[in-house]
DOMITI-521061 format. One line per field, with one value per atom (N, C-alpha, C): residue in three letters; atom name; y, z, x negated. Coordinates in nm, 2 decimals, decimal comma. Example, Ala and Ser with C-alpha at 12.3 -4.5 7.8 and 13.67 -1.06 7.14 Angstrom:
# residues 2
aa <- c(Ala;Ala;Ala;Ser;Ser;Ser) $
at <- c(N;CA;C;N;CA;C) $
c2 <- c(-0,57;-0,45;-0,33;-0,22;-0,11;0,00) $
c3 <- c(0,78;0,78;0,78;0,71;0,71;0,79) $
c1 <- c(-1,32;-1,23;-1,32;-1,28;-1,37;-1,29) $
//
This chain:
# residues 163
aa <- c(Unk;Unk;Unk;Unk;Unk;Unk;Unk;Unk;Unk;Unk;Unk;Unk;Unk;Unk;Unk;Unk;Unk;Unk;Unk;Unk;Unk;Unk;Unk;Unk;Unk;Unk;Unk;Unk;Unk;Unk;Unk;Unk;Unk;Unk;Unk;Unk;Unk;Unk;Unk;Unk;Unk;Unk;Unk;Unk;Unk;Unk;Unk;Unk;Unk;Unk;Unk;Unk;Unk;Unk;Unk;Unk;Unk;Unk;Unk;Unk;Unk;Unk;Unk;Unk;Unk;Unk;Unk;Unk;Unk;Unk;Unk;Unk;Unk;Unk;Unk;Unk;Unk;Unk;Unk;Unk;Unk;Unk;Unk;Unk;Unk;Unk;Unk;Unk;Unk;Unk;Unk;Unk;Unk;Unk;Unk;Unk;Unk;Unk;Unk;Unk;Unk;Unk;Unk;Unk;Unk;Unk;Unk;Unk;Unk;Unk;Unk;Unk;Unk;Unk;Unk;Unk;Unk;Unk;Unk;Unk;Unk;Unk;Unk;Unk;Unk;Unk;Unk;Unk;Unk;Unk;Unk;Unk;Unk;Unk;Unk;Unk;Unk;Unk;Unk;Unk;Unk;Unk;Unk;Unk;Unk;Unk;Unk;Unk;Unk;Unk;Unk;Unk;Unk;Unk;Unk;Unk;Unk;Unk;Unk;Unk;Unk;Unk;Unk;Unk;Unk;Unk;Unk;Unk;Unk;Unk;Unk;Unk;Unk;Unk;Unk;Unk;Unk;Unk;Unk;Unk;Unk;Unk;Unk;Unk;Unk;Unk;Unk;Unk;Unk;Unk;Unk;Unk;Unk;Unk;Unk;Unk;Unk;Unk;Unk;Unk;Unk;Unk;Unk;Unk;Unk;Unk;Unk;Unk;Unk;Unk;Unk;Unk;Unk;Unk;Unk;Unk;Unk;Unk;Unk;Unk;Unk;Unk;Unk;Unk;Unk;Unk;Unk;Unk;Unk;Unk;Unk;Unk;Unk;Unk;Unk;Unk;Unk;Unk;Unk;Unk;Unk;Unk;Unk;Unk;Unk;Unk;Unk;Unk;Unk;Unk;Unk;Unk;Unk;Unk;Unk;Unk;Unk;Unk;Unk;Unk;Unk;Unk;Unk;Unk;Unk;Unk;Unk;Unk;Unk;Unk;Unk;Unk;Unk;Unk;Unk;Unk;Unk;Unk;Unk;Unk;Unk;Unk;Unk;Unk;Unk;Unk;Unk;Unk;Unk;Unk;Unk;Unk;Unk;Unk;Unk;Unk;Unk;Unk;Unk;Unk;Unk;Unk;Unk;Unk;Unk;Unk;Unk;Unk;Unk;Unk;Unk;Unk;Unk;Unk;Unk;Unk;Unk;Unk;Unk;Unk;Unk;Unk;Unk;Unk;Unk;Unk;Unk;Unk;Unk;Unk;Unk;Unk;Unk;Unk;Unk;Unk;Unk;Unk;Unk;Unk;Unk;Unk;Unk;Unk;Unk;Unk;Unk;Unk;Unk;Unk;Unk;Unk;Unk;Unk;Unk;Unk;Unk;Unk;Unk;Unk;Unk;Unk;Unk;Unk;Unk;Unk;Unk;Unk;Unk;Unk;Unk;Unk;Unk;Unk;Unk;Unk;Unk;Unk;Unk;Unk;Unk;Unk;Unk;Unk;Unk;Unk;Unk;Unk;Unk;Unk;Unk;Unk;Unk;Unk;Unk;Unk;Unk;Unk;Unk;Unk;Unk;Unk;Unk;Unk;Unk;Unk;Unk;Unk;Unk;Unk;Unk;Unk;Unk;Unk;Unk;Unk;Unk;Unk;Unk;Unk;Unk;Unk;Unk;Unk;Unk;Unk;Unk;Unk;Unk;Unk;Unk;Unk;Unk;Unk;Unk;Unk;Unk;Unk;Unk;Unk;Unk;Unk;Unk;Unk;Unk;Unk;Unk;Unk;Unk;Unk;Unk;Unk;Unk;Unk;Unk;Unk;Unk;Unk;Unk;Unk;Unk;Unk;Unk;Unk;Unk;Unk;Unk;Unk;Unk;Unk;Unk;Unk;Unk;Unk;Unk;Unk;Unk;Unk;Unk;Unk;Unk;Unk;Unk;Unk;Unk;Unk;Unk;Unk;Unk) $
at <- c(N;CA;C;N;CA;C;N;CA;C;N;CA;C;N;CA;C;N;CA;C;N;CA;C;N;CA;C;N;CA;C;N;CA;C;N;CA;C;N;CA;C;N;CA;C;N;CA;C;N;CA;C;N;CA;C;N;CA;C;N;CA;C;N;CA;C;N;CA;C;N;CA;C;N;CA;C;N;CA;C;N;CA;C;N;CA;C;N;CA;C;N;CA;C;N;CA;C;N;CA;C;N;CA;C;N;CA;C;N;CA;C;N;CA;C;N;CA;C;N;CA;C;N;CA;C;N;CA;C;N;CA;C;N;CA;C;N;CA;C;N;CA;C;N;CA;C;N;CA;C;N;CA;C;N;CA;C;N;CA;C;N;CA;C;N;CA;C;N;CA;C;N;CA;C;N;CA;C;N;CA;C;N;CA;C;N;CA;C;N;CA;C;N;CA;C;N;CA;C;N;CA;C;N;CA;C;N;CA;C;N;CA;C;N;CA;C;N;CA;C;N;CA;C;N;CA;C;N;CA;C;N;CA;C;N;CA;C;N;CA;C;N;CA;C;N;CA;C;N;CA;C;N;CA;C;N;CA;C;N;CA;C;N;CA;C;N;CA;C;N;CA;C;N;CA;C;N;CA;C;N;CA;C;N;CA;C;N;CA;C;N;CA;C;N;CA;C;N;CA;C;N;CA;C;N;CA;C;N;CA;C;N;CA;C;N;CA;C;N;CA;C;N;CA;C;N;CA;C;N;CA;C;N;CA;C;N;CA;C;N;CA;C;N;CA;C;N;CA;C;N;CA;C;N;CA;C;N;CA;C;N;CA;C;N;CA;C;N;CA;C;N;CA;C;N;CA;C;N;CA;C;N;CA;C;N;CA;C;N;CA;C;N;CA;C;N;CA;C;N;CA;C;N;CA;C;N;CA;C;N;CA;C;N;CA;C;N;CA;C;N;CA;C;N;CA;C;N;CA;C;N;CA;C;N;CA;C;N;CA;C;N;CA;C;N;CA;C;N;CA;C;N;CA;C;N;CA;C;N;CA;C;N;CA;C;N;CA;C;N;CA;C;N;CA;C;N;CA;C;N;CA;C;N;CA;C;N;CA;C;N;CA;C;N;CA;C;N;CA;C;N;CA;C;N;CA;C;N;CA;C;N;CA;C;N;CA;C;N;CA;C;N;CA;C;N;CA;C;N;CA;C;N;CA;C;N;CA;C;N;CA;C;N;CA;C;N;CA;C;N;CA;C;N;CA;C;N;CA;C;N;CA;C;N;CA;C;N;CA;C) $
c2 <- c(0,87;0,93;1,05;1,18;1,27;1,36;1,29;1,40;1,32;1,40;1,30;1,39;1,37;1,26;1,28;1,17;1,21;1,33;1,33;1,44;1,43;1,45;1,46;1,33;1,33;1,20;1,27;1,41;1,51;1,60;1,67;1,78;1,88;1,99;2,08;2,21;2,27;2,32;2,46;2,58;2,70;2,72;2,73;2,78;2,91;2,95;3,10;3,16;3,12;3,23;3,13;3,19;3,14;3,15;3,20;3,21;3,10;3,01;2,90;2,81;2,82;2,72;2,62;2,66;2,64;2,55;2,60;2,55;2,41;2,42;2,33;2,22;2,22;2,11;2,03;2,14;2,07;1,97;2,02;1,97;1,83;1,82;1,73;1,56;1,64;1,48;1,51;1,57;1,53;1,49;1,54;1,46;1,33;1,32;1,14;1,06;1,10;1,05;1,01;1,16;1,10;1,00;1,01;0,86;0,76;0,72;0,58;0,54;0,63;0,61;0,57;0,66;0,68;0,47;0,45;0,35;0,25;0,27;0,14;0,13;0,23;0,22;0,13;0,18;0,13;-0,01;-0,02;-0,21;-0,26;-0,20;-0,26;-0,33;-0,24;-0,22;-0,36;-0,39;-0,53;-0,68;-0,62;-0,75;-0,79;-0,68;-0,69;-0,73;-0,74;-0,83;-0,98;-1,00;-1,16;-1,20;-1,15;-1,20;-1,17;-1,10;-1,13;-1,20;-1,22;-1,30;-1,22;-1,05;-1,00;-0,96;-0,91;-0,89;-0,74;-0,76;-0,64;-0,66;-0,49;-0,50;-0,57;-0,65;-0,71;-0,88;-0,85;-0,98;-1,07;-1,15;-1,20;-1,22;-1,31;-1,39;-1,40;-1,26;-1,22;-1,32;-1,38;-1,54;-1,66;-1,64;-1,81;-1,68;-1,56;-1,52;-1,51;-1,48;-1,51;-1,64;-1,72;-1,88;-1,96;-1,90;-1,93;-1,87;-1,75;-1,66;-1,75;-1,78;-1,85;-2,02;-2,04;-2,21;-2,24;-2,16;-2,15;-2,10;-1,97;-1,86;-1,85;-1,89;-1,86;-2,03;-2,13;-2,23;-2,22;-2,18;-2,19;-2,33;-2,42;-2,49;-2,41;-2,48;-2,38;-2,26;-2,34;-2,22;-2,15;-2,22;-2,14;-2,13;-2,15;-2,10;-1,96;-1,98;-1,81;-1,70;-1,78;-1,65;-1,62;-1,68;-1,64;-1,53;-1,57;-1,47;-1,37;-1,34;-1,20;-1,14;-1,22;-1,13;-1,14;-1,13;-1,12;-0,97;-0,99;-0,90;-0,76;-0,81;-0,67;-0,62;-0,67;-0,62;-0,58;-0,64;-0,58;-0,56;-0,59;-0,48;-0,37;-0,34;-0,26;-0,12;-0,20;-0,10;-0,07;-0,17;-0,16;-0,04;-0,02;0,08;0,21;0,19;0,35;0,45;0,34;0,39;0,36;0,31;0,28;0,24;0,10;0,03;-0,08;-0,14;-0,28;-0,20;-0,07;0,02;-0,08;-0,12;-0,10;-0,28;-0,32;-0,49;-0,52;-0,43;-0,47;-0,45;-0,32;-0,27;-0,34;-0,42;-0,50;-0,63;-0,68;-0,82;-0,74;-0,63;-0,59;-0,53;-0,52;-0,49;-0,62;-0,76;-0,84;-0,91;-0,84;-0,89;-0,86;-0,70;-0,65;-0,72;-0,77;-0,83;-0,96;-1,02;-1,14;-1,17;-1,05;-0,96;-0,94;-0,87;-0,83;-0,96;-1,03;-1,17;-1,26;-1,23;-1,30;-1,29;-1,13;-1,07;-1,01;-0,98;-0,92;-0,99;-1,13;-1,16;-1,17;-1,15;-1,16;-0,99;-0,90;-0,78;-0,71;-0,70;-0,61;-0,48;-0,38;-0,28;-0,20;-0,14;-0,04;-0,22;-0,20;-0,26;-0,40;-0,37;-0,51;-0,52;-0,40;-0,42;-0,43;-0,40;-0,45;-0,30;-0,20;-0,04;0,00;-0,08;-0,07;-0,08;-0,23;-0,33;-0,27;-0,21;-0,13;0,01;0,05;0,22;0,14;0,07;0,03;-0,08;-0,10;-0,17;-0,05;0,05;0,16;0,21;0,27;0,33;0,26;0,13;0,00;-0,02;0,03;0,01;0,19;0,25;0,37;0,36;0,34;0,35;0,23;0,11;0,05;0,10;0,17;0,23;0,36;0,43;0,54;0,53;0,40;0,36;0,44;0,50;0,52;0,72;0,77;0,86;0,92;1,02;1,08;1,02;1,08;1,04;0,91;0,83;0,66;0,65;0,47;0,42;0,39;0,35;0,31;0,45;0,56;0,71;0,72;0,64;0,69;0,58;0,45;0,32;0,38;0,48;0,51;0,38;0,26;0,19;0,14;0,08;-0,01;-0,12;-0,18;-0,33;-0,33) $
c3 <- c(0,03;0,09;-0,01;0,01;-0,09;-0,01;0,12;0,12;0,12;0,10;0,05;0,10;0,16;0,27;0,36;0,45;0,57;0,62;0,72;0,82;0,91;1,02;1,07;1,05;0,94;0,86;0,82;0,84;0,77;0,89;0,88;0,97;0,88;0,88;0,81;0,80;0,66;0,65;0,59;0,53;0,52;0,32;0,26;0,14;0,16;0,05;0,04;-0,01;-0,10;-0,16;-0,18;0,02;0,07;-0,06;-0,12;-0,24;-0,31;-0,36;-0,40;-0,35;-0,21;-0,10;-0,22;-0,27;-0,33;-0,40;-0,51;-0,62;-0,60;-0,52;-0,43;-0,41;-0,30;-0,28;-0,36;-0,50;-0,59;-0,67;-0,71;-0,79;-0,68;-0,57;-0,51;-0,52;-0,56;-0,56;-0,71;-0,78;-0,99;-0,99;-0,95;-0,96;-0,93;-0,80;-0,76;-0,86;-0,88;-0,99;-1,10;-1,16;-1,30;-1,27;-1,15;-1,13;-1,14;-1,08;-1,10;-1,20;-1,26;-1,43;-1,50;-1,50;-1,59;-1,52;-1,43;-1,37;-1,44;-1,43;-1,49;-1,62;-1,70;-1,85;-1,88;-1,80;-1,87;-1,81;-1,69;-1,68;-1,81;-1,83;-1,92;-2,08;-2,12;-2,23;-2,22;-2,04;-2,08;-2,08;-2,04;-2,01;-2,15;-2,24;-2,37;-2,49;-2,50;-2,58;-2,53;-2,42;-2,37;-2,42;-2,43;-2,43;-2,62;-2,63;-2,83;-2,90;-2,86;-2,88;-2,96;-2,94;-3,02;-2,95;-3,07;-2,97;-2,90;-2,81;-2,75;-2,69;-2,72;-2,70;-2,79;-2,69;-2,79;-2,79;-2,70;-2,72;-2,80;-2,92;-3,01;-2,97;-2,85;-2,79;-2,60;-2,58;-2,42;-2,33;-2,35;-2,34;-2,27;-2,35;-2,33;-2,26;-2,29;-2,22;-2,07;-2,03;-1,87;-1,80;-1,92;-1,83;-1,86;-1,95;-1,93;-1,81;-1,72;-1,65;-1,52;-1,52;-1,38;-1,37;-1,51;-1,44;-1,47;-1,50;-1,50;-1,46;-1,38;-1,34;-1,18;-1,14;-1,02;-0,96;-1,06;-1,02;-0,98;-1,03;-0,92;-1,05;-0,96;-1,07;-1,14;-1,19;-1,30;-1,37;-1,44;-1,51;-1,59;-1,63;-1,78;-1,75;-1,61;-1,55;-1,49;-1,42;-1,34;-1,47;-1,57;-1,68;-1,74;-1,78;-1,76;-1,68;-1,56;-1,45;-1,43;-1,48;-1,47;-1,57;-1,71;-1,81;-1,81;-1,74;-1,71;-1,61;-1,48;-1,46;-1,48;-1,53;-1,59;-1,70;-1,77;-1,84;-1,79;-1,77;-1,67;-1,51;-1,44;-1,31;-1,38;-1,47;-1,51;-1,52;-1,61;-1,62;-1,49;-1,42;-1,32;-1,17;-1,20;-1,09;-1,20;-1,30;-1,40;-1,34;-1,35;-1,35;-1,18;-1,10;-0,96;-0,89;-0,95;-0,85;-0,83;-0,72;-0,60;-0,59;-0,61;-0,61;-0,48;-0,38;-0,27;-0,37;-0,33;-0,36;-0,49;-0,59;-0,72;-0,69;-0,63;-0,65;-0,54;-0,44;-0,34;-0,44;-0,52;-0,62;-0,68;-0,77;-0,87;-0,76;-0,64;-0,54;-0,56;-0,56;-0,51;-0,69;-0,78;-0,88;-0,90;-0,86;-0,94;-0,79;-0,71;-0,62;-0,70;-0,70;-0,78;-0,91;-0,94;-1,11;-1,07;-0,95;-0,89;-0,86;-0,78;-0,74;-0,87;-0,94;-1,11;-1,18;-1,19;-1,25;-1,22;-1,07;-1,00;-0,93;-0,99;-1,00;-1,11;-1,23;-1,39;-1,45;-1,40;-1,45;-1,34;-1,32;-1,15;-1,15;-1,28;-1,26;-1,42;-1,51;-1,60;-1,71;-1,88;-1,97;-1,92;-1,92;-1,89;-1,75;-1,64;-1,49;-1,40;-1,31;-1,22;-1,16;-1,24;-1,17;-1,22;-1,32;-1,39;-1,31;-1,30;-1,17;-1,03;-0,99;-0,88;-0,88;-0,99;-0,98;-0,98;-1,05;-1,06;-0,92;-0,86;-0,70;-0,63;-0,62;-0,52;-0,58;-0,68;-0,74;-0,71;-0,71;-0,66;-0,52;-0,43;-0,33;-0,23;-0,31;-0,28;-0,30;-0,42;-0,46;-0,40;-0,34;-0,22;-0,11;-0,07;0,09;0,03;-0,02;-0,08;-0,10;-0,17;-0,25;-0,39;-0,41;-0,58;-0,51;-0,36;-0,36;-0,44;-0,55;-0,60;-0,78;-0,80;-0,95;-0,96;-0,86;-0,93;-0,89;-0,98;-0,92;-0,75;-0,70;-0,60;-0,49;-0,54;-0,48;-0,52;-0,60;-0,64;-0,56;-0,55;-0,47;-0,31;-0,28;-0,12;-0,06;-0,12;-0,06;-0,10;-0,05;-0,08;0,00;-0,11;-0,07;0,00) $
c1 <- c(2,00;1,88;1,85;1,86;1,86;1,71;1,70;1,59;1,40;1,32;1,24;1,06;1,01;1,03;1,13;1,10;1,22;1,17;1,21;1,18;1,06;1,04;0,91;0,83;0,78;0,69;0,55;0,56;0,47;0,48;0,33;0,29;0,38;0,45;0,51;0,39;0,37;0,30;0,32;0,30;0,37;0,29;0,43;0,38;0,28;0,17;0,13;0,22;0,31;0,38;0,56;0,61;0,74;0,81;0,84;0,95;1,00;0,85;0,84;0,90;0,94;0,96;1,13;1,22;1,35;1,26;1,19;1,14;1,08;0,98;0,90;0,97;1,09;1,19;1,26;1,26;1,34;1,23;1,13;1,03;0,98;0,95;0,93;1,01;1,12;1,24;1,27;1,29;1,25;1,12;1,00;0,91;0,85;0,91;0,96;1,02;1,14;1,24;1,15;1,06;1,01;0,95;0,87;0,76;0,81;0,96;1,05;1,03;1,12;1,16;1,08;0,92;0,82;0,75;0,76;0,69;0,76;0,90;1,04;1,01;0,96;1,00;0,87;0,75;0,61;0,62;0,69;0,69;0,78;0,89;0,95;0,88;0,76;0,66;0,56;0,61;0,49;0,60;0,72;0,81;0,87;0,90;1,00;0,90;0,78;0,71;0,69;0,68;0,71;0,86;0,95;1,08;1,11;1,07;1,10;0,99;0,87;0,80;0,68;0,65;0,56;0,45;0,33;0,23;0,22;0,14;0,17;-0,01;-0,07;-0,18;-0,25;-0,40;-0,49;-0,43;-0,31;-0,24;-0,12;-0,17;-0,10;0,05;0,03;0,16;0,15;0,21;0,18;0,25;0,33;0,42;0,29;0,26;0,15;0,03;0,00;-0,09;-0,08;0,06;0,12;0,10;0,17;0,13;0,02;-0,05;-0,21;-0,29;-0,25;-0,27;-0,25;-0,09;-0,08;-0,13;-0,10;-0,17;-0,32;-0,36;-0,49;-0,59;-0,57;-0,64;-0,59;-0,47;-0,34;-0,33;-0,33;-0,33;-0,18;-0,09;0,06;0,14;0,23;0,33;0,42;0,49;0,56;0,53;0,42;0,40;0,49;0,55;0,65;0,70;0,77;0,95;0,85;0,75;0,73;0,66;0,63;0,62;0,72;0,84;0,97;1,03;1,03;1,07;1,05;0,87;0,77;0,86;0,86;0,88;1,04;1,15;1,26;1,25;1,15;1,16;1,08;0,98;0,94;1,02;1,11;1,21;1,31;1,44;1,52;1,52;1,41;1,37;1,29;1,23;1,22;1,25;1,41;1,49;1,61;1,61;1,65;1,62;1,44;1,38;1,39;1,39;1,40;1,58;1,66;1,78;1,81;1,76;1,75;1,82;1,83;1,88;1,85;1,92;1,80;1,66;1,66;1,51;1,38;1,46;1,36;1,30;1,41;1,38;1,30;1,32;1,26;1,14;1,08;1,01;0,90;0,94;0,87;0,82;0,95;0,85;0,73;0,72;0,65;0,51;0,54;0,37;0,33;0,43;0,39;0,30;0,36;0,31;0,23;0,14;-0,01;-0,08;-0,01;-0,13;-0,15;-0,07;-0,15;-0,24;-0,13;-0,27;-0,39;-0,41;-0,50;-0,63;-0,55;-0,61;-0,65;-0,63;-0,65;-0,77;-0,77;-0,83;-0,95;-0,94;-1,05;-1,20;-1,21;-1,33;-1,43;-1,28;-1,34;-1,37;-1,26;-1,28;-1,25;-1,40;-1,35;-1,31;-1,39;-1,33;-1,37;-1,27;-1,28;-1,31;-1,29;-1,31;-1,25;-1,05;-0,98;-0,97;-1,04;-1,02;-0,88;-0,92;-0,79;-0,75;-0,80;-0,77;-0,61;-0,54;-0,41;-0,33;-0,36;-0,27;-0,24;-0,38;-0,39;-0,30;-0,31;-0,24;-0,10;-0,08;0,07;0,20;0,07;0,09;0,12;0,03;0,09;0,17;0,18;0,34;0,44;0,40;0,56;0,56;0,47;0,45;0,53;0,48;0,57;0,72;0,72;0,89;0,94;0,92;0,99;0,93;0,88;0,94;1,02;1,03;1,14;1,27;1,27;1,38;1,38;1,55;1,55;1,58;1,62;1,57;1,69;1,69;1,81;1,85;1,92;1,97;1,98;2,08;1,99;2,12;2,13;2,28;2,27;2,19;2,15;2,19;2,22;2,22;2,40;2,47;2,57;2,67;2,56;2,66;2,71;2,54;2,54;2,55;2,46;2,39;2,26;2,18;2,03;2,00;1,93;1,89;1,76) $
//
């Protein structure tokens, strides 16, 4: 999928100054791209302090802060196997939606993860000092780049297939 949006998904609309129009097309799909990347790397920043065991943030040990999160706040079983998993994939899906690939699929768990962040957090910090506005920018970023996919530059663009 190299073109971005598709095609008639949009009213088409006329540059003021046609010339730009090259420029324009190109900057539209590198600027996508950076979003991926820039979205992959900063999931990565919360998944790779759960897995070496450092603090990150105002949090000593972001490990026990996950599975204090789900079995206590989420109420879900397994807690320590699904803080695991988060911090699995926010590290390597991470890097997985940076470099793009399983783009659509990774990128479908990680909507599904700021919704439950969302659902966590958003009766204790509804909004601004610890709110749920992070979560939220970072749902629609994940929420865009799975209906997109990985779009250009990605292995997922080189396989000429998606999941």
């Amino acid at each position: 999928m190299s073109e971005f949006p598709p095609a008639g998904t949009a009213r088409p609309t006329r540059l003021i100054v046609p010339a730009l129009g090259p420029l324009s097309a190109r900057g539209r799909v590198a600027s996508y791209v950076l979003l991926r990347v820039a979205f992959g790397l900063t999931i990565v920043t919360h998944g790779l302090p759960k897995l070496t065991g450092s603090a990150h943030g105002s949090m000593a040990d972001p490990m026990a802060g996950s599975t204090n999160l789900i079995q206590n706040v989420l109420h879900l079983p397994f807690a320590p196997q699904l803080a695991l998993f988060i911090a699995l994939l926010e590290t390597f899906g991470g890097l997985a939606i940076a470099a793009g690939f399983a783009t659509r699929l990774i990128a479908a768990l990680f909507v599904g993860q700021m919704v439950a962040i969302c659902v966590a957090l958003g009766p204790t910090y509804p909004w601004i000092d610890r709110g749920i506005e992070y979560p939220i920018i970072l749902g629609v970023i994940a929420l865009v780049i799975a209906m997109h996919g990985a779009v250009a530059w990605s292995i997922d663009t080189a396989l000429g297939r998606e999941l």
